[in-house]
N, C-alpha and C positions, 0 to 999 in steps of 0.2 A: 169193417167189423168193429163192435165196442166190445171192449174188456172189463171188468172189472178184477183186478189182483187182488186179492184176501188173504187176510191169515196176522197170524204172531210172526211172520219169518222176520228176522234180523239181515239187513244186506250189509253189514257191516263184516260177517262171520259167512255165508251162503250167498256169492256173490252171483249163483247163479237164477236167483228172482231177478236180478238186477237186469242181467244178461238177458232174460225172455221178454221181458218191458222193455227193457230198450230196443229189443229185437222187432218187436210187432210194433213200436212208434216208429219204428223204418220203417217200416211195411207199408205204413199209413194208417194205421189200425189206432183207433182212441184207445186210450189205456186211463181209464178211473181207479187211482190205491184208496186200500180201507184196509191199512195196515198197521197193528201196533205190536212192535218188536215184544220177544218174549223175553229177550236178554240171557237166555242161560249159557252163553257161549257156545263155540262152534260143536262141542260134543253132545250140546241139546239134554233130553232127557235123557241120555243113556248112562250117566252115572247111577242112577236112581235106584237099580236093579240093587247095586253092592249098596249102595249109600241111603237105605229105606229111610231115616230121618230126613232127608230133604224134600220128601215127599211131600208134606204141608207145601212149606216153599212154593214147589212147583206148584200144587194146586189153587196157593191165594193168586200167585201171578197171573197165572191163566186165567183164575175167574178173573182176575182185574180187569186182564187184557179181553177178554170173550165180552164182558159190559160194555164198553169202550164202542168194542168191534159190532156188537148188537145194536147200541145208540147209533153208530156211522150208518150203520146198514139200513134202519130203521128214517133214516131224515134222508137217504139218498134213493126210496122210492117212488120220490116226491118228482128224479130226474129221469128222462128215458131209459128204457130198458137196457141191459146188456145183449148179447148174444153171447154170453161165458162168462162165467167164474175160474179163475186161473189160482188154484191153491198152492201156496210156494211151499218147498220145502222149508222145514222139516213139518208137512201139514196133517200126521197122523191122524191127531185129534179136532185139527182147524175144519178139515175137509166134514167130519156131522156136521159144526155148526153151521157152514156152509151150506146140506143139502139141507138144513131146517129155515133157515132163510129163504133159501133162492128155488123153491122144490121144483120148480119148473122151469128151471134156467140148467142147461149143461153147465156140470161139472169138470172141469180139467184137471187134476193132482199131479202133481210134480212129485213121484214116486222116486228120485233120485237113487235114493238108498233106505230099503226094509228097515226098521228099526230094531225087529231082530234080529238080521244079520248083521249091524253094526254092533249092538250088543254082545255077539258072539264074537264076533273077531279080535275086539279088545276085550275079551278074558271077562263079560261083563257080565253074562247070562250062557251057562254051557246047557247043549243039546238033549232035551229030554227031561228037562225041570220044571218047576211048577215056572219060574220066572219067565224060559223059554216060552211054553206055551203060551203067557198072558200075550208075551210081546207079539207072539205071532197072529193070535186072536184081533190086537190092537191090528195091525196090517192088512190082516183079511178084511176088518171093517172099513179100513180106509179103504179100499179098493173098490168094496162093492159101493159102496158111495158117489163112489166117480166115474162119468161119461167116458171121459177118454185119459188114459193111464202113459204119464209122461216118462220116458225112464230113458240111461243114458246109453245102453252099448244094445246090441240083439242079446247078448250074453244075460242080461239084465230079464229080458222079456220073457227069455227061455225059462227063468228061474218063477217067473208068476202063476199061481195057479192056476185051472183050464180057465174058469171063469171070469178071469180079467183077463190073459192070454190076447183075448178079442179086440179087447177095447186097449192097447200097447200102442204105443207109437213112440219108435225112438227120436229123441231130441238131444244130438250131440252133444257134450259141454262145449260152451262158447268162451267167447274173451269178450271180455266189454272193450267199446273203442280207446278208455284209457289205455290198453297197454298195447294196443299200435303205437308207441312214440318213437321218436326213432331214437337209437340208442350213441351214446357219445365216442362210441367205437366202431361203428356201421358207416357204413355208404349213407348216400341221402335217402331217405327214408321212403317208406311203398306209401300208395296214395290210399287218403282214408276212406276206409270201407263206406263210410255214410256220403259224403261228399262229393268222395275222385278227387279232392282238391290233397298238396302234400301238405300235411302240418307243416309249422312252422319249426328250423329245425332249434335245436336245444346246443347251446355253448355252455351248460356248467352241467358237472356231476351229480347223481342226485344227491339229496342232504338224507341227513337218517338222525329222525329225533326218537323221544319216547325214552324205552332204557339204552344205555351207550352197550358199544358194542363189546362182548368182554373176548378175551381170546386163551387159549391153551395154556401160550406160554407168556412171552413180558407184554403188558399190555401196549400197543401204539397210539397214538393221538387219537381224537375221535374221529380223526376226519382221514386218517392214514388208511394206505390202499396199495395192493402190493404195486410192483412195477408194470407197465403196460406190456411188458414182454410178457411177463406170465398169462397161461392161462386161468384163466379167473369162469369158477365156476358157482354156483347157488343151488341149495336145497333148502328148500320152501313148505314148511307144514306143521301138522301136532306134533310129529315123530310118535305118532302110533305103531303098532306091528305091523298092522295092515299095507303102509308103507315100506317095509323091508331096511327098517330103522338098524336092524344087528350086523346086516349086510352090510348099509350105509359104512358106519362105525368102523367093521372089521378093514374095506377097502382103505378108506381115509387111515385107520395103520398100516397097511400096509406102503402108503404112498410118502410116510416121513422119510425125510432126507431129502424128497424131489423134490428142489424150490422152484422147480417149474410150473406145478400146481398150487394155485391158491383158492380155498374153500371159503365159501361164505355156507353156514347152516343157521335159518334164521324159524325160531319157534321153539317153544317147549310142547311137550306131553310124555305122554305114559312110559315110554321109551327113553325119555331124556338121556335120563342121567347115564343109564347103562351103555347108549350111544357115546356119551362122552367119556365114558370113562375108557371105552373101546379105544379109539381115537386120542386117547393125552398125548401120544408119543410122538404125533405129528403138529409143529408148533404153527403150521402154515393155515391150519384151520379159525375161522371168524365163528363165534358163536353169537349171535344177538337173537337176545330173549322176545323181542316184540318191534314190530314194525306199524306205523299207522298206514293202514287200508293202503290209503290215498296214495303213499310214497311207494307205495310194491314194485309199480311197475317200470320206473325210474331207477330203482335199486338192481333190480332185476337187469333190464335192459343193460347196465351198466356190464354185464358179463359175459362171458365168451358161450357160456355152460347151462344150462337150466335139468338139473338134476328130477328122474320122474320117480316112480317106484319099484321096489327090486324085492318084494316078498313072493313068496310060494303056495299062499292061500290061492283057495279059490274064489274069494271076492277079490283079489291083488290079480287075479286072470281075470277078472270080469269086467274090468273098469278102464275109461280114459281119465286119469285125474285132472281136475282143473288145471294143474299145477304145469305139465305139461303145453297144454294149447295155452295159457298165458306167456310162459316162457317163448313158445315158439311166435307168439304175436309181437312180443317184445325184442324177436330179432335174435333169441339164443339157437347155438345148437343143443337139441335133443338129445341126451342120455337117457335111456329108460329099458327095463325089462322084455322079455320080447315074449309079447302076446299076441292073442291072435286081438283083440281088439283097438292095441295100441299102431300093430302093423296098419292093421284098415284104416286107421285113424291118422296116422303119420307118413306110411309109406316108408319112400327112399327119401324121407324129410328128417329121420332122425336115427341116429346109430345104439342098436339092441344088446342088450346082452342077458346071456341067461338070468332065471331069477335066480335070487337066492345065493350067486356067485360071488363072492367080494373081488377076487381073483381078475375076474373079468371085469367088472367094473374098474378095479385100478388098472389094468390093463388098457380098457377103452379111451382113459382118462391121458394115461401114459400117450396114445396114439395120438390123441388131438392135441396135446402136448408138443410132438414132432412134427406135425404136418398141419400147418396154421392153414395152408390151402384147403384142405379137408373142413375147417372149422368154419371158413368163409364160405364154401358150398354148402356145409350144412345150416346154417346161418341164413341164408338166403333161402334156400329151399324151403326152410319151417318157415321163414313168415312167411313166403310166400302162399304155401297150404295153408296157413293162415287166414289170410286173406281172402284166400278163394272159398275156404269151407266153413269155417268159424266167427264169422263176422254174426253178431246178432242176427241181421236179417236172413241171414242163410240157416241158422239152426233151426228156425221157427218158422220155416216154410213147410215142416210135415206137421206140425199141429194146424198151421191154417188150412190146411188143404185139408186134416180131417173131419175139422171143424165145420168143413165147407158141406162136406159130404155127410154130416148127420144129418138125417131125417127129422121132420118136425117132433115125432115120439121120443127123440131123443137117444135114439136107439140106433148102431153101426150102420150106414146102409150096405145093401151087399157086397158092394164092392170095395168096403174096408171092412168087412167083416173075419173073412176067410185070414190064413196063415199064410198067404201065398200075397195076399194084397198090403196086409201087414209090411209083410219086407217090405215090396215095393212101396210102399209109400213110408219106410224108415231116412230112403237116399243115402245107403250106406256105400259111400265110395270110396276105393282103395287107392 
């Protein structure tokens, strides 16, 4: 099959275009980009709602970027057709220009996450306002836009209205093959998903440039790291709510004094500050403001722990975060909430705790702590599920097979049409 990938997405910020392209160049699949980043960082338009003066902003961008994206599109009809247009997230408004372009070519959107419900869960646009409604209008539109509706859990699919319902196919979040590496604390490493071949293994740490790393309490060298006895854990994100950012916070107080755990918390967002101030009283915590891309999954790798999310929202029940299957690619154990979609997603590959608990969390934390045997089962298990599930070419085996199965109209055929066929062709395994 040929692809063509479209849109403003930024892979710098949504590394999950990355992950679908890479996935179908496994596959065998030509993949053509006609990509120009929109740059507004990973929180996209969703400031926009509170922040109406940015609104210009956004709009000269996007017209820039829509010109740009029209000229590419316009001199590549010159080259053989597609069989798809794959709109990356965040593709609300990419996905029109998309069916004005291409109006007889299937549509794919990468419905990752509603724009109104991100809006809503950070405090951005509440239930029942004029702002809510726009945003939801904006969603409905992208939806009906698009052939077949990419989205990441069944939790996800359940929440679409009847009318895209149809046209859902889940597509797990993935790891791109960077963060298989093997980690400088691991056994020899699994064999790479694309190859079979093992990487080559790695003898230094990773480096961490960009802003240095600042900490609680006396700052250490840049390059200081607690002792390899401790358990060394990472959380990785905006520190949104949506993530269980108070929770994070409240646990890591409660865990001062154990110099058995040492925290790496690496990102700012909405939540920052009140995370950290939660947490001062423990000095074993690393805060670093920003990491480059590139270096994450070296960083990461680098630790016993990969921290998921512990809120009590219903979009924090509805999601696997990236944050999660990268860690677990890069060889950590699994701490995370216990959902029904993270279970399906992880299994007995990573250890749950209620949301919302700090308690339990430093509790879990405390356990892996005592039993490094526990930490090396878990450890192995997650990449291993890894591996087997999350490798590019494995998430993007239900978009080709749906792809496969659309009718020249462009339209379900029956046997991905039903709710019943949906699932099954989700390949959602526990």
């Amino acid at each position: 099959m040929r692809w063509l990938a479209f849109g403003t997405y930024d892979l710098r910020h949504h590394p999950r275009m990355g992950v679908l392209i890479e996935g179908l160049r496994a596959s065998g699949d030509e993949v053509v980009e006609i990509n120009e980043p929109l740059r507004l960082g990973v929180a996209g338009p969703v400031p926009v709602p509170r922040q109406p003066w940015h609104l210009p902003v956004l709009a000269a961008r996007l017209a820039r970027c829509w010109l740009a994206l029209v000229l590419r599109a316009l001199r590549h009809r010159a080259e053989p057709p597609v069989d798809a247009v794959l709109v990356g997230h965040p593709g609300y408004l990419d996905v029109r220009l998309a069916r004005l372009l291409f109006p007889h070519t299937p549509i794919v959107l990468d419905h990752l996450a509603p724009v109104a419900g991100t809006a809503r869960d950070r405090g951005r646009a509440s239930p029942g306002t004029i702002t809510s409604r726009v945003l939801r209008a904006v969603d409905d539109g992208a939806l009906r836009r698009a052939d077949i509706i990419l989205v990441g859990t069944a939790e996800h699919a359940g929440e679409l209205p009847e009318h895209a319902a149809r046209r859902a196919v889940v597509v797990p979040v993935g790891a791109p093959t960077a963060w298989f590496v093997p980690s400088p604390r691991t056994a020899p490493p699994a064999p790479s998903p694309r190859t079979g071949a093992a990487p080559p293994p790695r003898t230094t740490p990773p480096s961490w440039t960009g802003a240095p790393p600042s900490w609680t309490g006396a700052p250490p060298s840049r390059t200081a790291a607690p002792p390899p006895d401790r358990l060394r854990a990472i959380f990785v994100g905006l520190i949104p709510p949506s993530h269980g950012t108070a929770t994070l916070g409240a646990a890591l107080a409660k865990l001062a004094g154990d110099e058995r755990i040492a925290i790496t918390v690496v990102g700012r967002g909405q939540d920052h500050p009140q995370c950290r101030q939660a947490a001062a009283a423990n000095p074993m915590v690393r805060w670093i403001d920003w990491v480059p891309h590139h270096e994450l999954p070296e960083l990461v790798a680098g630790h016993d722990v990969c921290l998921g999310i512990f809120d009590t929202t219903t979009a924090a029940r509805s999601v696997v975060p990236a944050k999660v299957v990268h860690g677990a690619a890069a060889g950590c154990a699994v701490v995370t909430s216990d959902t029904p979609p993270q279970r399906r997603a992880l299994g007995s590959a990573a250890l749950f705790v209620p949301p919302g608990d700090p308690s339990a969390l430093a509790a879990a934390l405390r356990e892996l702590a005592a039993d490094r045997d526990q930490v090396a089962r878990l450890r192995a298990a997650a990449r291993a599920r890894a591996a087997d599930q999350y490798t590019p070419a494995a998430v993007v085996a239900p978009v080709r097979q749906r792809l496969a199965e659309l009718s020249p109209t462009g339209e379900p055929s029956p046997a991905g049409g039903s709710e019943a066929a949906v699932a099954a062709a989700n390949g959602q395994r526990a």
